[in-house]
N, C-alpha and C positions, 0 to 999 in steps of 0.2 A: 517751513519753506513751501511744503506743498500746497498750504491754506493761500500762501501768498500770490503762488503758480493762480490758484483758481482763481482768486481775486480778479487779477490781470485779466483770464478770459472773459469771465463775467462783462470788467468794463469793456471791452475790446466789441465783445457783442451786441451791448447795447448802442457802445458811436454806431457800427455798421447799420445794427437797426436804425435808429436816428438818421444820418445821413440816408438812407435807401429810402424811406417816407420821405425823406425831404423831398430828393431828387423825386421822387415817384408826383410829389402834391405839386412842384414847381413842372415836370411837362403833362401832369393831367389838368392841371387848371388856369396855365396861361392862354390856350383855345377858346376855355369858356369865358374866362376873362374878353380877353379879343373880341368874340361871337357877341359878349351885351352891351360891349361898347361900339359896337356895328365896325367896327377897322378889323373882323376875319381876316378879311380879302386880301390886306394891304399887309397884316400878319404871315399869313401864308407865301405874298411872294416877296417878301425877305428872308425865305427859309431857303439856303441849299437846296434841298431833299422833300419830299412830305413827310408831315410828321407821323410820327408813330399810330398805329390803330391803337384807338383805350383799351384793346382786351389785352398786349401786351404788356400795360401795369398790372392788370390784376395776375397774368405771371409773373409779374414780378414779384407780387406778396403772395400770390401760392409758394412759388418757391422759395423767399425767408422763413416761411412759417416751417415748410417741409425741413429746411436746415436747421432751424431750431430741433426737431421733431426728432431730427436721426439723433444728432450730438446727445440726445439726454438718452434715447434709445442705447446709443453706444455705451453711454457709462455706466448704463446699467446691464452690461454684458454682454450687450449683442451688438458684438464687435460690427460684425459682416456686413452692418449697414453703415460703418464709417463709408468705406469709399463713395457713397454714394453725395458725401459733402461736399466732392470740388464740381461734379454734375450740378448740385441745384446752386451752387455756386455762381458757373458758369450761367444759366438762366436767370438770375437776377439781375447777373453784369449784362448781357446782353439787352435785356429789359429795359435796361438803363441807359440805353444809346453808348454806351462802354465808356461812360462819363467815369465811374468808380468800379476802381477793379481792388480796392481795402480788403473786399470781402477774401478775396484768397490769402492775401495773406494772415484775417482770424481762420481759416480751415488750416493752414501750415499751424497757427500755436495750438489748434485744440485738436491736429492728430501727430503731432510729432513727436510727443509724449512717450507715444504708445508703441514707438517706430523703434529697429533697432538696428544697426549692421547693413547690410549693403541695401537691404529694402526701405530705409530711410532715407540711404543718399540718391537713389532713383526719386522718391520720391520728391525728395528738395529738389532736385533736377526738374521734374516735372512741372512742379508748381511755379519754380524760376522761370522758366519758358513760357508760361500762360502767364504769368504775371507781365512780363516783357512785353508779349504778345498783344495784350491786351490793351494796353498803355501806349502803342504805338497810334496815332492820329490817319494815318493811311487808313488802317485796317477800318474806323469810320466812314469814310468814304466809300471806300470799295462796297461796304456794307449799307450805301446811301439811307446813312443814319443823321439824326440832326443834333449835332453837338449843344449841351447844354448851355453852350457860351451866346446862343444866337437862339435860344428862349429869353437869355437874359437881354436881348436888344430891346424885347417890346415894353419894357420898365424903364422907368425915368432914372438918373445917375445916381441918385441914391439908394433905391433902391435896389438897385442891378450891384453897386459897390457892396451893399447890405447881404445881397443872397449870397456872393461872391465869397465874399469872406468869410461869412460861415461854413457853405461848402468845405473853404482852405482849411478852418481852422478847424474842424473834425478831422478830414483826412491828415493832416499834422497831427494832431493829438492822436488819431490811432497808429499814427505812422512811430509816435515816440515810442507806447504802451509795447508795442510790438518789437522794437529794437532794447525796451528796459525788460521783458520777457525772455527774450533770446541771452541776454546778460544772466537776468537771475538763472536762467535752465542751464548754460552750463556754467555756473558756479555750481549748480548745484548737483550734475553732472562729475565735476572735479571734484567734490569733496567728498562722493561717493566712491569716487577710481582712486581715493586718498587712503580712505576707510578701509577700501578692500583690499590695497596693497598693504595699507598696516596689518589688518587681520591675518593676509597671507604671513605677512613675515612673525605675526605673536604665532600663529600656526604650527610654522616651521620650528622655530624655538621650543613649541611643548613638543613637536612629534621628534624633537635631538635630546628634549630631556626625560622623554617616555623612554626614547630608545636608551638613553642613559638607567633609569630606571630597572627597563627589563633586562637589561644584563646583569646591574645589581641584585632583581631580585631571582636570576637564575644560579647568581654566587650564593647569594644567600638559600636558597633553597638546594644547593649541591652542599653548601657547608651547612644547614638543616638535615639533612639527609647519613649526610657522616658523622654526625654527632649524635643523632639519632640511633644509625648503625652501633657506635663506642658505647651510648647508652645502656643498647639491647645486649649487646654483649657483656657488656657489666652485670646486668642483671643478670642473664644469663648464667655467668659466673658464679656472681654472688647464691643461683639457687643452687647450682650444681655443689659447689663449696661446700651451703650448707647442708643439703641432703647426706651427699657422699661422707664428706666430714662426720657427721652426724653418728649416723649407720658404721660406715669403718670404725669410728671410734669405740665404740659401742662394740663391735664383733671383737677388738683388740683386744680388750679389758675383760671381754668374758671367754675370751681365749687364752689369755694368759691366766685366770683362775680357773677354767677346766685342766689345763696343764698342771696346776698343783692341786688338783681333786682326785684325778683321774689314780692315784695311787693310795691315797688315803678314804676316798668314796667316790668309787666307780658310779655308785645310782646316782650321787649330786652333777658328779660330772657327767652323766647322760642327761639328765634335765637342765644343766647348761649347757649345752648342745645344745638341746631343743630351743631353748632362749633365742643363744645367736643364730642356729636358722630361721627363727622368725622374724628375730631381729634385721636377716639380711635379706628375707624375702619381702616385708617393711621397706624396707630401705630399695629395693630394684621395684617394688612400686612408687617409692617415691619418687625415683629419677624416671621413671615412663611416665609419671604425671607432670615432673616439670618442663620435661619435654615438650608435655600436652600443652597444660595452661600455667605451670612455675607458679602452681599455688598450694599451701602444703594439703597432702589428704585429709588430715586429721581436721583441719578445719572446714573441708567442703562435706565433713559429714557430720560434726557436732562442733558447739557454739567454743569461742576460743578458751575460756578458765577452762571446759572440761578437754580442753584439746594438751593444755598446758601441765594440768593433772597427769594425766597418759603418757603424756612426754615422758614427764618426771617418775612416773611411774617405772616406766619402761627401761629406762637411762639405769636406775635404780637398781633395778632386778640384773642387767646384762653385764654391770661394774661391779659392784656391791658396794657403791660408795653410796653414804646415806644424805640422800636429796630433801631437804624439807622446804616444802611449799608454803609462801604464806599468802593468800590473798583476799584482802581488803577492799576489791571492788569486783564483787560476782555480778551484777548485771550489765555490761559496760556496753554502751552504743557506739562501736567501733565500725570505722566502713572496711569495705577490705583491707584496702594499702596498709593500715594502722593494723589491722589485727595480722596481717602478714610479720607487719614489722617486729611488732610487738612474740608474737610464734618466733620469728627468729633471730631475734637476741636473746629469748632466752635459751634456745636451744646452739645455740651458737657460744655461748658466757655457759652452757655444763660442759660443754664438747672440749673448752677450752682448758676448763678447769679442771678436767680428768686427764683429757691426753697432754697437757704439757706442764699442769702444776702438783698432776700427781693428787691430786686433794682426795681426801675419804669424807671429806662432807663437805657441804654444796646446799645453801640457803638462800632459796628465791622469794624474795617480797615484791609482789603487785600492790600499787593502791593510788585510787585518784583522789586529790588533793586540789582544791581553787582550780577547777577546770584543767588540768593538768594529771597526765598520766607519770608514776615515779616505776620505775624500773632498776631493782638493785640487787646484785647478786654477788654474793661472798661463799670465798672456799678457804679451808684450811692449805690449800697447800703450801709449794714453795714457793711461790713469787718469785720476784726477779730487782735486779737492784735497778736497771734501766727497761723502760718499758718501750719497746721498738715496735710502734702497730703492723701487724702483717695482713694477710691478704681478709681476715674475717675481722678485726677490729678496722678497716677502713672503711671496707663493705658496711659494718653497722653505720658507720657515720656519714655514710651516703645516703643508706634507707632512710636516716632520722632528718638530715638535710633536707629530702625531697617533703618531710612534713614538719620543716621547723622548727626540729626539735633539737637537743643535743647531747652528749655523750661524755661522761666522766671517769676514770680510770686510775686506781692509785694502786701501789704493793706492799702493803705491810703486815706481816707476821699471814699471808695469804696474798689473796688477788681480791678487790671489789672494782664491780662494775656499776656504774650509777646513769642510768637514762633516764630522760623528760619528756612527754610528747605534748604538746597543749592541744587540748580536746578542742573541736570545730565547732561545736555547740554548747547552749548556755546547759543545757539538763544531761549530767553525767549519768546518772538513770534513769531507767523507764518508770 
């Protein structure tokens, strides 16, 4: 629509140019006309007024030239020379014995564009008034100008009908161009204040569905935050469980055989002592450590089989139940989370199997099999007819949970524990 905008002034400019040449060639050369056909004289006093001086047309075309001059100045950002288009406006109309005052109304469409809020409607004001002004037949007079009507007396009827109509038939033509301009401007006007009220109102809609939004995601981030906390807590639990678990259980079993040493051999029974205090000074490091980082010692200072060894080792010596380890994959590329996991099931599956099934042996097998870790641990002990998971068999199936793994449990003539972990990558060793 804007190409079409331009269009319009374009022609709008050239009738005015047209018409102002016209007028400008019909009162500079009806005198000389007159003058070679010797009736000047008789020219002259049929005139109102005297006619114009000749240097008042070549103001006249200084000044279309100059209005052409500003307008392309203007669109090319130098605003501050628009106003200066109803000035040389006005000097061409006056040039022109105030025959055609068209010209103001092409400076109304080639700056009203550009106009906005109260300094446009002065301006229409303005321009209405010297349009009026100018068009009134008095203000010729006063200004003993000679109307082009009585140039057209020294032509014969045809051709005075010929110039006539021309004249009419450009100012009608730029009079239409100029009322189909003002049409298309504010259409085009309205379907911009159409535009912007829809925008406003998509607007409003996303800043009710933002705000929808961020309340949702302040729920969600308050209920992120408490599940997060029940998480930590869990964990928390779960290392506590295992550590303490672990170590108590362990000081239990070698306390209740120092009890029966302690009168049959006092030396045996000092060196279990020595056991369970190591065993228990062990163990009150491990709970300052999980406090620290709830990751077990043994693995933050050697690789997890030989953590697991040590375990079994130690469980071994502090019970005297016989632990035998079997493992089938000593170089395993576990990240932490796994080899945590993995550390505490199985010290969690001996813990279990000493303090509640009683067992005097306790056989752990490691080994990865098709990308996948096997985890199995059997004991002699008593078992149970119904197997009711407590606080450290749920704990493991959360830890395996969090790596997609899972957890198997059965009781007969003992207890077996059967875990899966699937390995993250294709190369189970290095």
């Amino acid at each position: 629509m804007a190409q079409s905008l331009q269009f319009f002034r374009r022609i709008m400019l050239l009738l005015n140019i047209t018409v102002c040449v016209f007028l400008a060639w019909v009162f500079g050369m009806t005198p000389v006309l007159a003058a070679r056909q010797s009736d000047g004289v008789t020219f002259t006093q049929n005139l109102s007024a005297l006619p114009a001086k000749p240097w008042t047309l070549t103001v006249a075309i200084l000044s279309m030239a100059a209005l052409i001059v500003v307008g392309v100045l203007r669109r090319r950002s130098y605003h501050f020379v628009g106003w200066t288009e109803p000035l040389f406006a006005l000097c061409v109309i006056f040039a022109l014995h105030l025959d055609y005052n068209g010209l103001l109304l092409y400076v109304v469409v080639d700056l009203i564009d550009g106009l906005h809020g109260r300094t446009r409607r002065r301006f229409l004001g303005v321009m209405t008034a010297l349009f009026l002004l100018t068009g009134l037949g008095a203000l010729q007079g006063a200004l003993h100008t000679v109307p082009f009507s009585e140039y057209l007396l020294y032509f014969d009827m045809h051709t005075r009908q010929l110039l006539q109509s021309t004249v009419d038939l450009l100012g009608a033509l730029h009079l239409i161009l100029f009322v189909v301009y003002m049409v298309v401007l504010i259409g085009q006007r309205t379907e911009e204040n159409s535009a912007i009220r829809r925008l406003n109102g998509e607007l409003e809609q996303a800043n009710d569905q933002l705000s929808v939004m961020n309340e949702q995601l302040k729920a969600y981030a308050a209920e992120s935050e408490r599940m997060a906390e029940t998480r930590e807590r869990n964990r928390l639990a779960r290392e506590i469980h295992d550590t303490l678990g672990h170590a108590l259980t362990g000081i239990t079993a070698g306390a209740d055989a120092c009890l029966q040493m302690l009168e049959i051999s006092p030396e045996m029974a000092k060196k279990q002592m020595e056991r369970i205090a190591a065993t228990a000074r062990e163990g009150m490091n491990e709970v300052r450590r999980s406090v620290r980082a709830l990751r077990p010692d043994a693995l933050e200072r050697m690789q997890l089989t030989d953590a697991i060894a040590k375990l079994c080792t130690e469980m071994q010596a502090t019970s005297q139940a016989e632990i035998m380890l079997d493992l089938q994959a000593e170089d395993l590329r576990l990240s932490p989370d796994e080899e945590d996991a993995v550390y505490r099931i199985v010290q969690e599956s001996i813990t279990n199997a000493i303090r509640h099934g009683h067992a005097t042996a306790v056989r752990v097998r490691i080994a990865a099999e098709e990308r996948r870790l096997d985890i199995t641990v059997t004991d002699n002990g008593c078992g149970c007819t119904k197997i009711e998971p407590g606080f450290g068999l749920r704990h493991m199936r959360e830890r395996l949970k969090l790596l997609n793994g899972t957890l198997k449990v059965k009781s007969e003539n003992g207890f077996e524990l059967h875990a899966e972990i699937p390995l993250r990558w294709g190369d189970v060793y290095d």
